[in-house]
C-alpha positions as CSV (number, residue, x, y, z in Angstrom):
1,X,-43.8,-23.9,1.8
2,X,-43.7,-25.2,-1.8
3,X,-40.9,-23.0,-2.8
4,X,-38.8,-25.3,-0.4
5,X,-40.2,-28.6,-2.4
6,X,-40.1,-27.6,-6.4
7,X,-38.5,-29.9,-7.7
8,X,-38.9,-28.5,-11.6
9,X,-37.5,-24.9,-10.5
10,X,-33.9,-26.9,-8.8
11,X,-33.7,-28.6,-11.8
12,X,-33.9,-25.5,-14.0
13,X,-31.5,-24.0,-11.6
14,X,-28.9,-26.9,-12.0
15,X,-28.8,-26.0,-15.7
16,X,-27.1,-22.3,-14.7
17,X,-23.1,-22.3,-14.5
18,X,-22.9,-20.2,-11.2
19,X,-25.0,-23.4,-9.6
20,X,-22.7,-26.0,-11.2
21,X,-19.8,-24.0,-10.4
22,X,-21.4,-23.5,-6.2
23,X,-21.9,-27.7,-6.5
24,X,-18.1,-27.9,-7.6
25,X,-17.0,-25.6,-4.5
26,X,-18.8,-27.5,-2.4
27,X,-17.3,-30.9,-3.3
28,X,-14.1,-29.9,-2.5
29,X,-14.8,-27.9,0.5
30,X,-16.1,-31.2,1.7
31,X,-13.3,-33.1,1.0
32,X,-11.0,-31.1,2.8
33,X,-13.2,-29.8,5.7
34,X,-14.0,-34.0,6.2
35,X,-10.1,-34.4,6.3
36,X,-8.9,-31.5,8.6
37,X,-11.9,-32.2,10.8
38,X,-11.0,-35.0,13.1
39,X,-7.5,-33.6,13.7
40,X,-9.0,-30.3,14.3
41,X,-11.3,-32.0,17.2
42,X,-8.8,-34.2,18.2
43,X,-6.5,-30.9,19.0
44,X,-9.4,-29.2,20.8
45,X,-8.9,-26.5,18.0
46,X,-12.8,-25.9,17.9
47,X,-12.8,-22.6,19.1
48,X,-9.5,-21.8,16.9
49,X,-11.5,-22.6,13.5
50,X,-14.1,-19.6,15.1
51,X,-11.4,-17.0,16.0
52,X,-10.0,-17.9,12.3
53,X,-13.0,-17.1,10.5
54,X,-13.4,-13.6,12.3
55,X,-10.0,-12.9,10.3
56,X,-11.3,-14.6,6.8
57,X,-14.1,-12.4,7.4
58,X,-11.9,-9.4,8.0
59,X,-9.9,-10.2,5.1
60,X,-12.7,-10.9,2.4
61,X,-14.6,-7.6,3.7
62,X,-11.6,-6.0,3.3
63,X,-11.1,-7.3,-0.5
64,X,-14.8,-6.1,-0.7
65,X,-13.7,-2.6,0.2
66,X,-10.8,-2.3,-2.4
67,X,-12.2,-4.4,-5.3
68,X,-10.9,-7.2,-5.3
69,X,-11.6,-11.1,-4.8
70,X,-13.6,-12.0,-1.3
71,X,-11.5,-15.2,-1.9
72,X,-8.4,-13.5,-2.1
73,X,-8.9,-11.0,1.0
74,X,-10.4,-14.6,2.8
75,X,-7.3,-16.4,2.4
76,X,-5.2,-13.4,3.9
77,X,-6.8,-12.7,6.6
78,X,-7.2,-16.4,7.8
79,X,-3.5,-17.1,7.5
80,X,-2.8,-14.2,9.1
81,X,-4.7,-15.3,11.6
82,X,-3.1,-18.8,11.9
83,X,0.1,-17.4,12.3
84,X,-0.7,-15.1,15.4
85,X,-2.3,-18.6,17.0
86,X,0.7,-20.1,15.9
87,X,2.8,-17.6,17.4
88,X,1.2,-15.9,20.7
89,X,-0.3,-19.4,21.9
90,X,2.9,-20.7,22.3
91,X,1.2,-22.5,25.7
92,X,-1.8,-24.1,25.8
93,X,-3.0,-22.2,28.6
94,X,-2.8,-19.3,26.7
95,X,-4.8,-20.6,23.6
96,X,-8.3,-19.4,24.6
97,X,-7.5,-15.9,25.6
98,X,-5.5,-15.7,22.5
99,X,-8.1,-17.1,20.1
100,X,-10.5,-14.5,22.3
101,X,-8.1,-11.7,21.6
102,X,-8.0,-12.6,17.8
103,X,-11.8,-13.2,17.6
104,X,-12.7,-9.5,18.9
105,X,-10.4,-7.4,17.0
106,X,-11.0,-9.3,13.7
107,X,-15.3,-9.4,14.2
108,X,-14.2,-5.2,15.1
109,X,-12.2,-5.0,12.2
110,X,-14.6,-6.5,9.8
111,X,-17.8,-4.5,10.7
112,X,-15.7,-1.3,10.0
113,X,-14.9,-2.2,6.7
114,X,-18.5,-3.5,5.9
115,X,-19.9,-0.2,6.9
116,X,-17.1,1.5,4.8
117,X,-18.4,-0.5,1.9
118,X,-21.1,1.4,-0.1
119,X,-21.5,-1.6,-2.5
120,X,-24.3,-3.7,-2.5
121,X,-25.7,-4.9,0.8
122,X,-26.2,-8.4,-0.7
123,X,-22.4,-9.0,-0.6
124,X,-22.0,-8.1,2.9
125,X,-24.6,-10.2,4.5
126,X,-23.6,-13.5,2.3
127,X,-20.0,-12.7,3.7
128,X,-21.5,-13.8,7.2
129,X,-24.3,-16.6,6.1
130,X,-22.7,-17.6,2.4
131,X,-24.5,-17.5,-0.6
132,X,-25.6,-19.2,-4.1
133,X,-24.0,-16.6,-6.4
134,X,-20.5,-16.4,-3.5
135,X,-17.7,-18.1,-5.8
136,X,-17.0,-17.2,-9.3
137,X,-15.1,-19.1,-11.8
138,X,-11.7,-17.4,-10.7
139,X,-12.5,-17.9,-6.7
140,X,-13.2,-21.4,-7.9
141,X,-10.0,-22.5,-9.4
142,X,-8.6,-20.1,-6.3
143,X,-10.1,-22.4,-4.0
144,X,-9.3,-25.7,-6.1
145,X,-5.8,-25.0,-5.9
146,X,-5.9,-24.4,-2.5
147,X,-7.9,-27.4,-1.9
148,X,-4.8,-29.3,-3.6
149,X,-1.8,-27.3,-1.6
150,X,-4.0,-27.8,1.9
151,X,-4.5,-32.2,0.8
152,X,-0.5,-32.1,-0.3
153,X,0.9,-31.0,2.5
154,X,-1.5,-32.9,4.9
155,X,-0.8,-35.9,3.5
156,X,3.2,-35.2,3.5
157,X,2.4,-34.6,7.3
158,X,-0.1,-36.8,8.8
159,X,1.8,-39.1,10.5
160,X,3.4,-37.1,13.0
161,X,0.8,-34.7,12.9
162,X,-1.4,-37.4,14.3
163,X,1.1,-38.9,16.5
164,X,1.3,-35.3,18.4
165,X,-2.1,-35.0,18.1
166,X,-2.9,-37.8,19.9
167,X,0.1,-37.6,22.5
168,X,2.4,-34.2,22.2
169,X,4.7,-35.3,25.4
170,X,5.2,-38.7,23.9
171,X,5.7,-37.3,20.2
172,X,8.1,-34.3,21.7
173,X,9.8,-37.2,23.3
174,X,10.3,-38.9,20.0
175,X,12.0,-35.8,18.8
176,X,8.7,-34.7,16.1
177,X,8.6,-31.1,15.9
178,X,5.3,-30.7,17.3
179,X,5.5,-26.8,17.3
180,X,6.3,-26.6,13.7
181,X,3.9,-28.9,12.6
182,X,1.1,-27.2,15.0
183,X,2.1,-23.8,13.2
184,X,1.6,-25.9,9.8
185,X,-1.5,-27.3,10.8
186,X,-3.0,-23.8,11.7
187,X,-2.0,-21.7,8.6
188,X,-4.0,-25.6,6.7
189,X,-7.1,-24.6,9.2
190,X,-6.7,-21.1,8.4
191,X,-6.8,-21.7,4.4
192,X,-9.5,-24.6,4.7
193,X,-11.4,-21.9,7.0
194,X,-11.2,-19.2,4.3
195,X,-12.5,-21.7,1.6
196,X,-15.2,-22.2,3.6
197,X,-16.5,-18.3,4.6
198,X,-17.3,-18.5,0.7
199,X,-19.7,-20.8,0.8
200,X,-20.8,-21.2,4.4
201,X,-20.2,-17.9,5.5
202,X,-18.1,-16.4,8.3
203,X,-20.6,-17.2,11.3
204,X,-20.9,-20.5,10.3
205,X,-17.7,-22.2,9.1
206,X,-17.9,-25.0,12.2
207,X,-20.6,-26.5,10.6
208,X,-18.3,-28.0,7.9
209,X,-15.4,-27.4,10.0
210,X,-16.3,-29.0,13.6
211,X,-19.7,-31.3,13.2
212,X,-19.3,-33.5,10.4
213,X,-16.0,-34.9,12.6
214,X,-17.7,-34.3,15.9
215,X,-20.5,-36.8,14.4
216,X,-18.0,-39.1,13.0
217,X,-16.0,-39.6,16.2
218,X,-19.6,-40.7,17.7
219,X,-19.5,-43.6,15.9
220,X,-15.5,-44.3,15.5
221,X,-12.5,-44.1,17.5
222,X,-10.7,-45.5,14.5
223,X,-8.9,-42.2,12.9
224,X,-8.9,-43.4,9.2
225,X,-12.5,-44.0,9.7
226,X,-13.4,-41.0,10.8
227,X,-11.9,-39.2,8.2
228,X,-14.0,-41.1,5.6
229,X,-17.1,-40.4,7.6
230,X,-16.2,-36.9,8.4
231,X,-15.8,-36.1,4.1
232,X,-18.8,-38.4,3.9
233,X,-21.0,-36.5,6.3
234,X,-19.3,-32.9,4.9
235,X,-20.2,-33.9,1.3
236,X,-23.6,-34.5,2.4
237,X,-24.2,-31.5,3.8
238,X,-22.8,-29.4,1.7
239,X,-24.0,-30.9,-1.8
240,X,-27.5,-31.5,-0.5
241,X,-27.5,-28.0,1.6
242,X,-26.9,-26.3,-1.8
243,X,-29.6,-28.2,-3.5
244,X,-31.8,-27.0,-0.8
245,X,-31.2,-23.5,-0.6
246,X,-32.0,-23.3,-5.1
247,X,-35.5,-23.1,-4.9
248,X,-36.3,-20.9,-2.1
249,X,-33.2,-18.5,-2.6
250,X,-31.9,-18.5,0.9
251,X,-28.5,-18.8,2.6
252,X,-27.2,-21.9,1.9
253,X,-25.4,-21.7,5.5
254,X,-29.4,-22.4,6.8
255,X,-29.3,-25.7,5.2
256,X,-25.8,-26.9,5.6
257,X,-25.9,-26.2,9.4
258,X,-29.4,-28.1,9.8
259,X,-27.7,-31.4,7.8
260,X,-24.9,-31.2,9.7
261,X,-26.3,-31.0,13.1
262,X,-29.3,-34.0,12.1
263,X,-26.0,-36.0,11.0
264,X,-24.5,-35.3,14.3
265,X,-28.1,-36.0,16.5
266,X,-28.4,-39.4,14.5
267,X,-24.4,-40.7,15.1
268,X,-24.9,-39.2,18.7
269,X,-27.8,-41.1,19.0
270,X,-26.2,-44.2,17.1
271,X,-23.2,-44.5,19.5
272,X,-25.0,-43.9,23.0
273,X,-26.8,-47.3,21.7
274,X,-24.0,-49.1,20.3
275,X,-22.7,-48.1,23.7
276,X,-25.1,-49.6,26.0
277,X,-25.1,-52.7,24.0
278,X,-21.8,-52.9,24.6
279,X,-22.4,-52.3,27.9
């Protein structure tokens, strides 16, 4: 138990680059999982974000196979992914069984190319839970830059993209592409989804993803707001997950789920009594 609580052995550990560089990652993860989040629950595109980490996870053990970056073989797979949404759930009764389609053959895909791999076994299991040591300096400026293209484009987009959001018939009505932008907005998911299989790991992306906005619409129906909260409640469970997982040396994923589901038990908790006040 006092492995969890050494304070002088995180400090020491915050002096190594690989930590600093992890802390960096996780910032920005944060910022754009906190941004993407609302519209993402908003959309009902929960199980989307699932079915497009199966594919990150194909493409970075993939990358593992052949050599090359995780973050590289990540990003890939995850926009490939976004596209096939994009493109075979062309109805919204035929997102789930899509998405369920996707899901299988990618989880299929990825286990045969992780028991291809005769590397070390470390890699493969932080591919599924994340870990300390996940993202180098080159996967770091990868995911920076992707960070910036995913923010640049959203914020060219928002506005329609939250007008169909909220109200597709009315926005189609309008004359907003709505299918174009839901394409765009899935190939954004499907890189933000990628950046986050680094650090999180493939099983666990909708912990960054889903319930930091899940906990921020508990407490807000204003969208603007709960974008702030949603990076607000991401940052703190990413930066303070990390922090965790130094001393004892395990998954950061175990941390970063915990925070974010405690966040999402206390704004659950917050709004059912804001409610009956209300009330």
């Amino acid at each position: 138990m006092e492995n969890f609580f050494n304070l002088p052995l995180t400090f020491e550990l915050l002096g190594y680059g690989f930590v600093q560089q992890m802390l960096i990652a996780g910032a920005v993860l944060g910022v754009v999982a906190g941004l993407l989040g609302p519209l993402v629950v908003t959309r009902k595109m929960a199980f989307a974000v699932h079915g497009t980490s199966e594919l990150a996870f194909t493409g970075g053990a993939a990358a593992l196979l052949v050599g090359v970056g995780v973050g590289y073989g990540a990003l890939v797979g995850s926009v490939v992914a976004a596209l096939l949404l994009g493109l075979l759930s062309r109805r919204d009764s035929d997102r789930d069984s899509v998405i369920g389609a996707i899901l299988a053959f990618g989880l299929g895909l990825g286990v045969l190319f992780l028991y291809l791999y005769k590397g070390r076994s470390a890699n493969k299991f932080g591919l599924l839970t994340g870990q300390i040591v996940s993202v180098g300096s080159t996967d770091l400026w990868l995911l920076i830059g992707s960070s910036v293209a995913v923010l640049a484009v959203l914020a060219f987009i928002y506005r329609p993209l939250l007008f169909s959001s909220v109200d597709a018939a009315v926005a189609t009505a309008r004359g907003v592409p709505v299918r174009a932008l839901s394409v765009v907005f899935a190939i954004l998911v499907g890189i933000a989804t990628a950046l986050a299989v680094q650090i999180v790991g493939a099983l666990l992306v909708l912990s960054l993803m889903i319930t930091p906005a899940a906990a921020a619409g508990r407490v807000t129906a204003s969208p603007v707001k709960a974008s702030v909260l949603a990076v607000v409640f991401a940052e703190v469970a990413v930066l303070f997950g990390i922090l965790l997982s130094l001393a004892p040396g395990v998954p950061v994923s175990a941390f970063v789920t915990a925070l974010s589901f405690l966040i999402y038990l206390v704004c659950r908790a917050f709004g059912g009594s804001r409610s009956r006040v209300v009330a």
